[in-house]
C-alpha atoms as a printed R data frame, in Angstrom:
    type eleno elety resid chain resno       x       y       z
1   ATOM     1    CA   UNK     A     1 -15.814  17.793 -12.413
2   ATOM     2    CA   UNK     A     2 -14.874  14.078 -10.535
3   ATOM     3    CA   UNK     A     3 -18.069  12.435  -9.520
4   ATOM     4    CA   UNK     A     4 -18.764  12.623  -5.643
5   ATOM     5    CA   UNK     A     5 -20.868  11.752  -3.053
6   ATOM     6    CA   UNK     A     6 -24.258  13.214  -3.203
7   ATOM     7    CA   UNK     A     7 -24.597  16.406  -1.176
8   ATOM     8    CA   UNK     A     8 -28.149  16.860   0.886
9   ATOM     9    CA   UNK     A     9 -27.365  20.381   1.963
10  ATOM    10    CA   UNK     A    10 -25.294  21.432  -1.155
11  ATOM    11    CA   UNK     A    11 -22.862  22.812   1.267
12  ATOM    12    CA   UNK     A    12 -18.818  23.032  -0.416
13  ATOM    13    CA   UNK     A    13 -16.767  20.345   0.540
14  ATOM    14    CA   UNK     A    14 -14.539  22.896   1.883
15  ATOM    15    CA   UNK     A    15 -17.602  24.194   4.390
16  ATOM    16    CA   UNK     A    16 -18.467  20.245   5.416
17  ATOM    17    CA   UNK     A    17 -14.789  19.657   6.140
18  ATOM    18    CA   UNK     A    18 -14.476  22.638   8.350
19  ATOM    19    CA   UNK     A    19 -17.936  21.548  10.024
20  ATOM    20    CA   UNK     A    20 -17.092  18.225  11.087
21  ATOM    21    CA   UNK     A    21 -13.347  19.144  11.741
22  ATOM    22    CA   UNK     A    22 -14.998  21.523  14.474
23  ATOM    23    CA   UNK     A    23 -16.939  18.744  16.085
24  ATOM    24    CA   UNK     A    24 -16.466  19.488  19.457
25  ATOM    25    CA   UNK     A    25 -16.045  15.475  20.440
26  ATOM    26    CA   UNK     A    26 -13.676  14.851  17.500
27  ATOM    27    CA   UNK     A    27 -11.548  17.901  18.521
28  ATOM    28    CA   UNK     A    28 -11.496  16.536  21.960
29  ATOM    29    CA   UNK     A    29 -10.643  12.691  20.805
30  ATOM    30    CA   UNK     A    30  -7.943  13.977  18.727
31  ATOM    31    CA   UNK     A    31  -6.469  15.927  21.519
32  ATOM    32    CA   UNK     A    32  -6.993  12.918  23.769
33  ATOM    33    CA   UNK     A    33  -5.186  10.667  20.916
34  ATOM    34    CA   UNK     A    34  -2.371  13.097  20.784
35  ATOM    35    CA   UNK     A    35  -1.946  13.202  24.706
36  ATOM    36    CA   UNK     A    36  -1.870   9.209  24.772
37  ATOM    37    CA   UNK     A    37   0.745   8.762  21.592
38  ATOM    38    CA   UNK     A    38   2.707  11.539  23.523
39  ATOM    39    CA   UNK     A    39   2.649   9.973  26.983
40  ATOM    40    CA   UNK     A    40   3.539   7.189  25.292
41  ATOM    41    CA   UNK     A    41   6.921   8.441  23.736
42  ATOM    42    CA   UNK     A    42   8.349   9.583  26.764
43  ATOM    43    CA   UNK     A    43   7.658   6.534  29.156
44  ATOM    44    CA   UNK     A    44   9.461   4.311  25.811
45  ATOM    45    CA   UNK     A    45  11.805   6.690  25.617
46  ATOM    46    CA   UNK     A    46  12.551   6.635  29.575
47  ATOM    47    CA   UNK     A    47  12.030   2.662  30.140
48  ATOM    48    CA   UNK     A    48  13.538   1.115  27.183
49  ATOM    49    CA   UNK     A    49  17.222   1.218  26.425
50  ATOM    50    CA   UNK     A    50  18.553   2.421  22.868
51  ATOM    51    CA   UNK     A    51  20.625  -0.929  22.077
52  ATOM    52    CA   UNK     A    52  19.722  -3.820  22.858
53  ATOM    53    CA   UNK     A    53  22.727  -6.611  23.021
54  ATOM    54    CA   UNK     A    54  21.627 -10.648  23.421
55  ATOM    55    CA   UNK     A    55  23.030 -13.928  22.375
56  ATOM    56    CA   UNK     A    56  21.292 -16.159  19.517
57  ATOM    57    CA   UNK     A    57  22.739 -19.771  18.577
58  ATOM    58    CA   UNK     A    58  26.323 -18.890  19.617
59  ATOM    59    CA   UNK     A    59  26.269 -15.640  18.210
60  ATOM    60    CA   UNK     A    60  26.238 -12.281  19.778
61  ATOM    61    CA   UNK     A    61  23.766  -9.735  18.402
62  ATOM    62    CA   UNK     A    62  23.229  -5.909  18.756
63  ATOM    63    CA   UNK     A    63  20.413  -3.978  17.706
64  ATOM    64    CA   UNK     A    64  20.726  -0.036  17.958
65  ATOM    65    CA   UNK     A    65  18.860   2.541  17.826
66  ATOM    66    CA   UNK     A    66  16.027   0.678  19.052
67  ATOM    67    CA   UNK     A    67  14.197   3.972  19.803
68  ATOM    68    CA   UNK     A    68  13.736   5.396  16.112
69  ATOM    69    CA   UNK     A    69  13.554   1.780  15.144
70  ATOM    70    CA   UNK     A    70  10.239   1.620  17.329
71  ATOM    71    CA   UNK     A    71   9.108   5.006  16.851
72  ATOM    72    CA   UNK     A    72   9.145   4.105  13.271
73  ATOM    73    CA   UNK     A    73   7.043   1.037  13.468
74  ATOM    74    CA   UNK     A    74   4.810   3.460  16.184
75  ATOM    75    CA   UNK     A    75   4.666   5.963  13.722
76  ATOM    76    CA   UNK     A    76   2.629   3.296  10.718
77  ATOM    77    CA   UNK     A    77   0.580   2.211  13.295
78  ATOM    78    CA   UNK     A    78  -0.603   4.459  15.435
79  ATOM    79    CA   UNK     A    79  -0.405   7.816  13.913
80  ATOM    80    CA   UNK     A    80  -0.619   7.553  10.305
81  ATOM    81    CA   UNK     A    81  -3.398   5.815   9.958
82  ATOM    82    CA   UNK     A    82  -5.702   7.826  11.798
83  ATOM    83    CA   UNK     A    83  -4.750  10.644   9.776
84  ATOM    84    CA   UNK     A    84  -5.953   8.883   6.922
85  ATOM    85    CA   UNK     A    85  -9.147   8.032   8.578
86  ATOM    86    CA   UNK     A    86  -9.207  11.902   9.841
87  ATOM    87    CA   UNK     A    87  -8.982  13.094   6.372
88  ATOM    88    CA   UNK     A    88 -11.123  10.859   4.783
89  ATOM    89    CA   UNK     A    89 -14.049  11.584   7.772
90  ATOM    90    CA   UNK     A    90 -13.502  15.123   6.771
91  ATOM    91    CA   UNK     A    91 -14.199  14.874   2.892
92  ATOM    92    CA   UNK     A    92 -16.976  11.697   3.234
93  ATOM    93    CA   UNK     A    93 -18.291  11.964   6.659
94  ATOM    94    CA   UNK     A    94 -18.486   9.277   8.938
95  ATOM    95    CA   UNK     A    95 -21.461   7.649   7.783
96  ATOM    96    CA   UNK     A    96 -19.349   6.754   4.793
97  ATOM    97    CA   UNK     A    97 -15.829   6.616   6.064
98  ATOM    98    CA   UNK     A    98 -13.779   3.493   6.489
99  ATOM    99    CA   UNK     A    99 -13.514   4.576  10.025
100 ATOM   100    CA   UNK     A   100 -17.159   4.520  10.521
101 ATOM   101    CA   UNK     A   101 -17.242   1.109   8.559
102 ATOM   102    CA   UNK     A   102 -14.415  -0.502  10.326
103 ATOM   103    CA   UNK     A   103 -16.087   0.537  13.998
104 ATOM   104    CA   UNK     A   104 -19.553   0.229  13.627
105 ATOM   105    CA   UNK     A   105 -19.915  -2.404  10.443
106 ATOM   106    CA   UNK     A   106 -17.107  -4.356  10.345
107 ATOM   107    CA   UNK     A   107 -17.479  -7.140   8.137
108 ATOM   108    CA   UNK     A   108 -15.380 -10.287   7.513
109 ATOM   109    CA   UNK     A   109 -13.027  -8.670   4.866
110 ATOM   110    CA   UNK     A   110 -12.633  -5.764   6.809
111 ATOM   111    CA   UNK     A   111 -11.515  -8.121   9.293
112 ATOM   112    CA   UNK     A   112  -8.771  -9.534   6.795
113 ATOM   113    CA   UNK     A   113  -7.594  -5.734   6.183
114 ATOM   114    CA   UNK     A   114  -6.743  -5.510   9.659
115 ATOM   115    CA   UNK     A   115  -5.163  -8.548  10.244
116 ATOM   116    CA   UNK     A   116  -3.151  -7.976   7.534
117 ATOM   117    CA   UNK     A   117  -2.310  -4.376   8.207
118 ATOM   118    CA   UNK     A   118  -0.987  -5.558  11.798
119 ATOM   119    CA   UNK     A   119   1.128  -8.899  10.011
120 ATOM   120    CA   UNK     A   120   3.283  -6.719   7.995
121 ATOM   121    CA   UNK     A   121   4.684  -5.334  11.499
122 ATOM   122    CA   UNK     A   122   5.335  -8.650  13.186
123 ATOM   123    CA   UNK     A   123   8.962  -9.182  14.155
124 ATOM   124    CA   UNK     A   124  10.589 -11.669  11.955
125 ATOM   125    CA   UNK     A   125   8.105 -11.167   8.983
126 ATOM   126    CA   UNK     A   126  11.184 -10.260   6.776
127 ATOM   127    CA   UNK     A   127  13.352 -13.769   6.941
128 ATOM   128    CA   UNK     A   128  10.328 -15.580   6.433
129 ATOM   129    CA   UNK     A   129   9.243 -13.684   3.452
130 ATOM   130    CA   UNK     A   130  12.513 -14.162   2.065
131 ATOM   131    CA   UNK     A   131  12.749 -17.671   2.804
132 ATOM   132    CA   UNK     A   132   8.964 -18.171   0.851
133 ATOM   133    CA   UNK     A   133  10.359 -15.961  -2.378
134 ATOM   134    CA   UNK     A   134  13.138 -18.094  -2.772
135 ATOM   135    CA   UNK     A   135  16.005 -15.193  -1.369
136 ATOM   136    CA   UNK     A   136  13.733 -12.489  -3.930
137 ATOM   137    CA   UNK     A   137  13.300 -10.415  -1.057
138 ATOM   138    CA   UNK     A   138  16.796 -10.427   0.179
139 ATOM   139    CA   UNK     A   139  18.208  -8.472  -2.779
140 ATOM   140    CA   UNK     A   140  18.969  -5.051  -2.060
141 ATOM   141    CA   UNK     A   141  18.677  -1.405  -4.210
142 ATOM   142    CA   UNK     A   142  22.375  -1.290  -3.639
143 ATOM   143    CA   UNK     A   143  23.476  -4.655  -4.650
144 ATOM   144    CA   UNK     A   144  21.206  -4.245  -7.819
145 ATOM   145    CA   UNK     A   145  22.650  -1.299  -8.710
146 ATOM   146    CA   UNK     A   146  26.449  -2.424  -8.159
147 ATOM   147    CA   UNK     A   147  25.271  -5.411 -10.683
148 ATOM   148    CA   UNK     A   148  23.625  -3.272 -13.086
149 ATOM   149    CA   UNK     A   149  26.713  -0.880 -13.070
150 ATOM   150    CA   UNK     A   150  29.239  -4.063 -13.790
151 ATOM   151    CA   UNK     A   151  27.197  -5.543 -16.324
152 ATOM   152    CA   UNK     A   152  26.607  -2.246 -17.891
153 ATOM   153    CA   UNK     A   153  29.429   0.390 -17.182
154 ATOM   154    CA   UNK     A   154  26.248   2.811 -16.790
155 ATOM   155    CA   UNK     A   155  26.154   4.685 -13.686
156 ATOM   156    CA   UNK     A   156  23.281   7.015 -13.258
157 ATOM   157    CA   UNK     A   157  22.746   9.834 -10.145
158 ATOM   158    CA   UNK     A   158  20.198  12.493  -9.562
159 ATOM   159    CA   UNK     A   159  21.555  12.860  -6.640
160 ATOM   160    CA   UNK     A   160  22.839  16.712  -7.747
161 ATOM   161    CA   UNK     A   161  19.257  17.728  -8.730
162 ATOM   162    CA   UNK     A   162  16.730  19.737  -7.024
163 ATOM   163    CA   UNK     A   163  14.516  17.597  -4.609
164 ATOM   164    CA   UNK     A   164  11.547  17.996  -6.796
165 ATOM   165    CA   UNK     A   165  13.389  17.002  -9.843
166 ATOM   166    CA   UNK     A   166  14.558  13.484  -8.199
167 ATOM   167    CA   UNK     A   167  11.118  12.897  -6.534
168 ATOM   168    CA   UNK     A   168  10.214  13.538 -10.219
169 ATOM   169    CA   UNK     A   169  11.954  11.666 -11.738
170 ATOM   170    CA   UNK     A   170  11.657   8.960  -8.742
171 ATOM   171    CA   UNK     A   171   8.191   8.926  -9.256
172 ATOM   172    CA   UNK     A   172   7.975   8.144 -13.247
173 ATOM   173    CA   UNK     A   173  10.434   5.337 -12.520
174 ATOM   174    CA   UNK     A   174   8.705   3.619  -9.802
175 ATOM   175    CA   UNK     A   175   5.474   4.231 -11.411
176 ATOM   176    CA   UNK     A   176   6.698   2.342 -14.108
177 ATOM   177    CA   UNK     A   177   8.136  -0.497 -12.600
178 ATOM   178    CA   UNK     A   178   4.808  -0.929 -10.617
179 ATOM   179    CA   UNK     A   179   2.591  -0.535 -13.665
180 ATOM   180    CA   UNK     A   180   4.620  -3.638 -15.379
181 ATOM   181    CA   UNK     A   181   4.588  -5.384 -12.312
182 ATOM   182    CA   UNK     A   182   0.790  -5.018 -11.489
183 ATOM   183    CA   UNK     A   183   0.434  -6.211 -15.004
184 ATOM   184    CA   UNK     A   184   2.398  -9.418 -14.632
185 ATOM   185    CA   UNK     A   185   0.683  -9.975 -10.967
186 ATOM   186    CA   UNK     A   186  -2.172 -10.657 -13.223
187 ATOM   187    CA   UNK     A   187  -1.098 -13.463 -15.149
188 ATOM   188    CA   UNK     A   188  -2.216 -16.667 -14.574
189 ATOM   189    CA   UNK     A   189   1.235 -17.848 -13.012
190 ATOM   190    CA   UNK     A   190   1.249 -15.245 -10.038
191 ATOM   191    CA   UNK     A   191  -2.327 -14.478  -9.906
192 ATOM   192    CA   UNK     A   192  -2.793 -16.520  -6.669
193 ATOM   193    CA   UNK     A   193  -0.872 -14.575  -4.942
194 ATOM   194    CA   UNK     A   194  -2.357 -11.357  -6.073
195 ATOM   195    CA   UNK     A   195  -6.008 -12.337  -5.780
196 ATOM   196    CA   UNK     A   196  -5.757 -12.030  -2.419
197 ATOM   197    CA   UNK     A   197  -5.573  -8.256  -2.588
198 ATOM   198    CA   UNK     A   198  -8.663  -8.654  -5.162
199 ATOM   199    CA   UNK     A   199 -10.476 -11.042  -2.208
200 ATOM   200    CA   UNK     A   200 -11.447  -7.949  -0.641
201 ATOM   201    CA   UNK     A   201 -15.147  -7.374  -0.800
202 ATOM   202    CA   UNK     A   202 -15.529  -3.869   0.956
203 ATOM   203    CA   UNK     A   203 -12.836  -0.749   0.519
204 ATOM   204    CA   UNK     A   204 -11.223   1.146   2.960
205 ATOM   205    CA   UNK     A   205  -8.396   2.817   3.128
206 ATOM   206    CA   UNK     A   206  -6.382   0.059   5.254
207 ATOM   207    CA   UNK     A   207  -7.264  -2.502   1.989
208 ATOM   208    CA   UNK     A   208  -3.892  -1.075   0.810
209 ATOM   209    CA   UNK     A   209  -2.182  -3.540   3.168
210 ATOM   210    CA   UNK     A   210  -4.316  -6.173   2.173
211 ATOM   211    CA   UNK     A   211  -1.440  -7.590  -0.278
212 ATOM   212    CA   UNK     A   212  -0.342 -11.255   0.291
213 ATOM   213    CA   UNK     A   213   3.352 -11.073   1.905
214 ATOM   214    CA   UNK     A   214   4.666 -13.246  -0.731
215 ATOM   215    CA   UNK     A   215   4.518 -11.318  -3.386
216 ATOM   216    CA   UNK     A   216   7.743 -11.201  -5.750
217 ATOM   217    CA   UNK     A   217   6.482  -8.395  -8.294
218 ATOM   218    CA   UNK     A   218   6.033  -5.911  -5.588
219 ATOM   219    CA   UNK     A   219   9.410  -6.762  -3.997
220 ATOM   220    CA   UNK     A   220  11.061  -6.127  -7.048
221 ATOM   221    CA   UNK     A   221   9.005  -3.210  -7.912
222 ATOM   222    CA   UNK     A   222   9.830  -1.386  -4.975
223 ATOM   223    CA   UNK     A   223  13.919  -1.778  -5.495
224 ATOM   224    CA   UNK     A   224  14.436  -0.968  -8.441
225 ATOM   225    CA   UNK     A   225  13.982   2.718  -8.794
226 ATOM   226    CA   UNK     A   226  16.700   3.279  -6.199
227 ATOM   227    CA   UNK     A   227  18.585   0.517  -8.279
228 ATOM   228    CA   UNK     A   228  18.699   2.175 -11.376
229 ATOM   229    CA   UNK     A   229  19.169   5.924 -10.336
230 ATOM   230    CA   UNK     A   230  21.474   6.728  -7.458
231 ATOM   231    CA   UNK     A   231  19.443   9.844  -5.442
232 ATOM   232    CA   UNK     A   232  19.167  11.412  -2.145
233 ATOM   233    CA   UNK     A   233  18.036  10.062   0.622
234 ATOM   234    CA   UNK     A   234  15.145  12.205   1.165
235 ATOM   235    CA   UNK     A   235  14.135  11.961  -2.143
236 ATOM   236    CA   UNK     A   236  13.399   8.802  -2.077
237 ATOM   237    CA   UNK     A   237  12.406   8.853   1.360
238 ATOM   238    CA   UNK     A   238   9.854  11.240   0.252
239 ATOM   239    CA   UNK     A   239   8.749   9.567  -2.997
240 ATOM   240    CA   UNK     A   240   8.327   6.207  -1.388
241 ATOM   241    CA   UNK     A   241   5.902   8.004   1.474
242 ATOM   242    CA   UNK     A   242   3.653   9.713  -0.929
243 ATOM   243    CA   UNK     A   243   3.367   6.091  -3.623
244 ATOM   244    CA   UNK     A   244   2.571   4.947   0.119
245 ATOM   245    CA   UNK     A   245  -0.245   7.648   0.726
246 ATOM   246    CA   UNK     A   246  -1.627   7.554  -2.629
247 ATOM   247    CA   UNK     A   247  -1.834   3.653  -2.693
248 ATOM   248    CA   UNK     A   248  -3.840   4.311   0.445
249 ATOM   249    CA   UNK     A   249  -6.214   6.965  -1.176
250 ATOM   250    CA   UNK     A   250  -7.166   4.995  -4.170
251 ATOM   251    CA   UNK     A   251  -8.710   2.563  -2.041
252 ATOM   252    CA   UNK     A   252 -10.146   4.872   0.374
253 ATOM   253    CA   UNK     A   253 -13.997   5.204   0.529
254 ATOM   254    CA   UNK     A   254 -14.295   8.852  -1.725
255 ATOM   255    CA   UNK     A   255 -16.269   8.373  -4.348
256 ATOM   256    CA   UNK     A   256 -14.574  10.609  -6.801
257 ATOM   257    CA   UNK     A   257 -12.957   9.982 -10.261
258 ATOM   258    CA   UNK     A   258 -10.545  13.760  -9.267
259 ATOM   259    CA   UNK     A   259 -11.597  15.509 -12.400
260 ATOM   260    CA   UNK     A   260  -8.467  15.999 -14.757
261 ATOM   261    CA   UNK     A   261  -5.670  15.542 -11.975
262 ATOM   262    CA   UNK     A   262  -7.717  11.726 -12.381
263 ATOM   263    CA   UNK     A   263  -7.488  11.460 -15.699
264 ATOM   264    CA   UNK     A   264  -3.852  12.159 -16.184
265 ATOM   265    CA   UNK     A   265  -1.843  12.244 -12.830
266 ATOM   266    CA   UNK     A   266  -2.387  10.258 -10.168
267 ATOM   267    CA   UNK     A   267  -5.273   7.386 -10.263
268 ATOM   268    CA   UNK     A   268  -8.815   8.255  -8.563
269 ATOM   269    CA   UNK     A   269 -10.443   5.702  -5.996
270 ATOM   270    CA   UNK     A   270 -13.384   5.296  -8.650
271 ATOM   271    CA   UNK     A   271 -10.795   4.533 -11.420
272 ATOM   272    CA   UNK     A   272  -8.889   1.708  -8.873
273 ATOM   273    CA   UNK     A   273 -12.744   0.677  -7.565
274 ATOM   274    CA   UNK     A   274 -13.377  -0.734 -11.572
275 ATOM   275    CA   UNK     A   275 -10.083  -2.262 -11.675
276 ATOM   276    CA   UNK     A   276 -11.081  -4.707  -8.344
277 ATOM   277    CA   UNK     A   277 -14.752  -5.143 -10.204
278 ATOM   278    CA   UNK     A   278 -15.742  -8.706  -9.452
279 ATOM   279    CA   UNK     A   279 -17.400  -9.535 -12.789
280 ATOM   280    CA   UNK     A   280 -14.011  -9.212 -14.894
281 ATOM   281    CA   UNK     A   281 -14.656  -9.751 -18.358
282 ATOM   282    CA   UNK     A   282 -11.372  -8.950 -20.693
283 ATOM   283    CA   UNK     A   283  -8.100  -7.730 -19.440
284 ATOM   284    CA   UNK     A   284  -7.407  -5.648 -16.259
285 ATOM   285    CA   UNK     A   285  -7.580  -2.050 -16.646
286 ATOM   286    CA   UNK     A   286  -6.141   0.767 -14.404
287 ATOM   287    CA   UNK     A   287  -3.579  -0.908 -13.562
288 ATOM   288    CA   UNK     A   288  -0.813   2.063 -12.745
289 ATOM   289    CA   UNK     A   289  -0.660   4.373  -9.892
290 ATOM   290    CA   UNK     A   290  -0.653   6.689 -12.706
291 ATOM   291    CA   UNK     A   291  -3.274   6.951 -15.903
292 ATOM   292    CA   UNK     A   292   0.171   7.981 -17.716
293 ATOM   293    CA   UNK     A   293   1.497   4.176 -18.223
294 ATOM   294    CA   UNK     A   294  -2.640   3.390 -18.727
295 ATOM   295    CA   UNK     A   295  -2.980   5.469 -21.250
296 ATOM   296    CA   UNK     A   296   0.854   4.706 -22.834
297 ATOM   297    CA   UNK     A   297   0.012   0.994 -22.668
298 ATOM   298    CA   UNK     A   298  -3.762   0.667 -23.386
299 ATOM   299    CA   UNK     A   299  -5.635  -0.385 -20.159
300 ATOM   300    CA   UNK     A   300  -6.881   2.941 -19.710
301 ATOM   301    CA   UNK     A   301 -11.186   2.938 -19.251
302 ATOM   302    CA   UNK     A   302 -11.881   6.122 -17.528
303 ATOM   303    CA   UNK     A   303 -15.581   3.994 -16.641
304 ATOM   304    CA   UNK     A   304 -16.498   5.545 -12.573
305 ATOM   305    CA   UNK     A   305 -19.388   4.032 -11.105
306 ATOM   306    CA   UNK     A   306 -19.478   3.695  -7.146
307 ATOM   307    CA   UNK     A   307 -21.561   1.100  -7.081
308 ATOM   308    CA   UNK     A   308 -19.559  -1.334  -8.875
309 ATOM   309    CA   UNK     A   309 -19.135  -4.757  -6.481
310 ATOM   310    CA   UNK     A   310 -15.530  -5.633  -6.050
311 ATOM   311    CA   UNK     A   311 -13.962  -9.064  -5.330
312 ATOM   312    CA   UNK     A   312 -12.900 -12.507  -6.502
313 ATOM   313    CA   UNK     A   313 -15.199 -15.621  -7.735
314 ATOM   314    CA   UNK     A   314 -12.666 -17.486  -5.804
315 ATOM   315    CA   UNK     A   315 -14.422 -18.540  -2.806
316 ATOM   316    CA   UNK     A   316 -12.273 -16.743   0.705
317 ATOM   317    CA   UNK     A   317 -13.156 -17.181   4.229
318 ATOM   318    CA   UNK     A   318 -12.009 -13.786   5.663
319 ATOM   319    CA   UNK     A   319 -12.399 -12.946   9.157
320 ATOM   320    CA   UNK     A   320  -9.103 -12.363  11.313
321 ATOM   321    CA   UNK     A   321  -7.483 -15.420  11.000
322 ATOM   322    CA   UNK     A   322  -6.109 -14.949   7.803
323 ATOM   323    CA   UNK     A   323  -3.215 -18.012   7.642
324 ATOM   324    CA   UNK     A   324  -5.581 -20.553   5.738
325 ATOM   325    CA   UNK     A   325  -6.310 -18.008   2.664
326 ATOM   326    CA   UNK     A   326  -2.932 -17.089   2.408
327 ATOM   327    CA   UNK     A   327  -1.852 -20.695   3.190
328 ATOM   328    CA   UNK     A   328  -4.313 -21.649   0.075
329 ATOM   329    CA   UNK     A   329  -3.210 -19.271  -2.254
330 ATOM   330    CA   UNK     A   330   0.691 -19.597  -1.605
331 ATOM   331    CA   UNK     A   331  -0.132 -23.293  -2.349
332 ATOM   332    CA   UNK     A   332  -2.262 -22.273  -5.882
333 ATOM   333    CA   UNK     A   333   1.059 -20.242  -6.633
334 ATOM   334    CA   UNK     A   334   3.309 -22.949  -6.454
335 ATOM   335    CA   UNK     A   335   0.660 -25.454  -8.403
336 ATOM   336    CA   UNK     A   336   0.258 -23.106 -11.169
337 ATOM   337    CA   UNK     A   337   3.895 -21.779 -11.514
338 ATOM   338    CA   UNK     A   338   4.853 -25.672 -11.553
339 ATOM   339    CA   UNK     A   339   2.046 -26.367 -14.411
340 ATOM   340    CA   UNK     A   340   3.302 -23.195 -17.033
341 ATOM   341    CA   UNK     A   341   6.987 -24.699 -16.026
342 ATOM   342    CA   UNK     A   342   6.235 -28.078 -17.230
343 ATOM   343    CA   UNK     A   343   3.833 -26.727 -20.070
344 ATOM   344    CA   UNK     A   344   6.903 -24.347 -21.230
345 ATOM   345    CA   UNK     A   345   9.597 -27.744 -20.905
């Protein structure tokens, strides 16, 4: 059995879930939430148009479909992270929720999660990010696979196989690619820029944003599954939406190493809490999404203790204004990457 939080009334988890789900307050803020979000569509659906022309430096610019485009961005904010919070209420309760943290305890790093949950959103976020990686982040799944297929002659699909099979198969690849690149992030060249995921002193399930927007390893992490294997649309649709939940759940507040589905499928939040353990002595472990590539590659521990204090010797300021840590460690990144470069000449 996964370790969990301790249980007063030694009530199921099953019976506590249905308890506070039929909270007559929550039931009535989540049908208030729902009214609001649903208001909401229909006056931006009414008041805004769906394309939306306008001149920039002598050039003429369209952008359609502006309604899924902000429905979309809507959808990440607004709705799915209160499901998260919902779901992790119902399991923890609120005591020892990230909701119940973030609302009634918020502390500086907590304040950081936010801030950075809201950044990835802002308009204009992509060119600069592409401008600080150096054009990384402009490279495409489709122009990686076009090289790949010229250089190579290979030409792989999935695209014929049941959805289950490519999400599969999907899964394994990004997996991975994510594993390796995790790996690297921890190296002293790029470490900078990861340590600001590791700054985070508290966990919650929005420190899954908390990842410095420079970061070339999870760029190319996240391309090339679609650039190796040509799939369906759904499928990867689908496979990138539950990485997205499960990156989210690993560093949610439930203190539970999930038994065997833990130990061999997916990675627990007490597995992923001793991976961001401040005193780091050796190499990282738990370092996949997945105890598979742990196991295959030897960073597997399988240690769970809740208690464990996470976070960087690297002193951070936190707090909402987040530009002079990431200013700082974009600056470490370039310092360091220049030292191994004139080391390695």
């Amino acid at each position: 059995m996964g370790a969990a939080t301790v249980n007063p009334d030694h009530t199921s988890l099953p019976v506590r879930a249905a308890k506070r789900l039929l909270n007559p307050a929550l039931l009535a803020g989540i049908a208030g939430y729902s009214l609001i979000i649903w208001l909401a569509y229909l006056m931006l659906s009414r008041l805004t148009p769906d394309a939306l022309s306008f001149d920039l430096f002598g050039r003429h610019l369209t952008v359609d479909h502006l309604h899924d485009r902000l429905m979309d961005k809507a959808l990440f904010i607004l709705v799915i992270p209160p499901i998260f919070f919902l779901l992790e209420f119902l399991v923890v309760g609120w005591e020892d929720s990230s909701a119940g943290h973030l609302l009634t305890r918020l502390t500086p790093s907590g304040r950081s999660d936010i801030a950075m949950y809201f950044v990835g959103f802002l308009p204009g976020m992509h060119f600069i990010i592409s401008v600080l990686t150096f054009g990384v982040a402009f490279i495409t799944a489709t122009w990686l696979r076009t090289q790949i297929q010229n250089t190579t002659g290979l030409s792989l699909t999935i695209v014929g196989a049941p959805l289950a099979v490519q999400m599969g198969i999907l899964f394994l690849l990004y997996t991975f690619g994510d594993y390796w690149a995790h790996r690297i992030d921890h190296l002293k060249a790029l470490w900078p820029l990861h340590r600001y995921h590791h700054a985070a002193e508290d966990f919650y399930s929005i420190t899954a944003s908390r990842v410095h927007p420079i970061s070339f390893t999870s760029i190319i992490s996240l391309t090339l599954p679609a650039a190796l294997v040509e799939s369906s649309l759904d499928a990867l649709a689908y496979t990138a939406f539950f990485i997205a939940c499960l990156r989210v759940v690993i560093h949610s507040r439930i203190e539970s190493d999930f038994g065997w589905l833990g130990r061999w499928v997916i990675q627990a939040p007490l597995h992923h809490r001793l991976h961001h353990r401040l005193d780091l002595v050796g190499p990282a472990k738990h370092l996949g999404l997945t105890p598979i590539w742990d196991r295959m590659f030897g960073t597997w521990d399988g240690q769970v203790n809740g208690k464990i204090v996470v976070g960087v010797d690297t002193p951070y300021r936190h707090g909402a204004w987040i530009g002079p840590d990431l200013v700082r460690d974009y600056r470490d990144f370039l310092m360091d990457t220049t030292d191994v470069v004139l080391t390695t000449l």
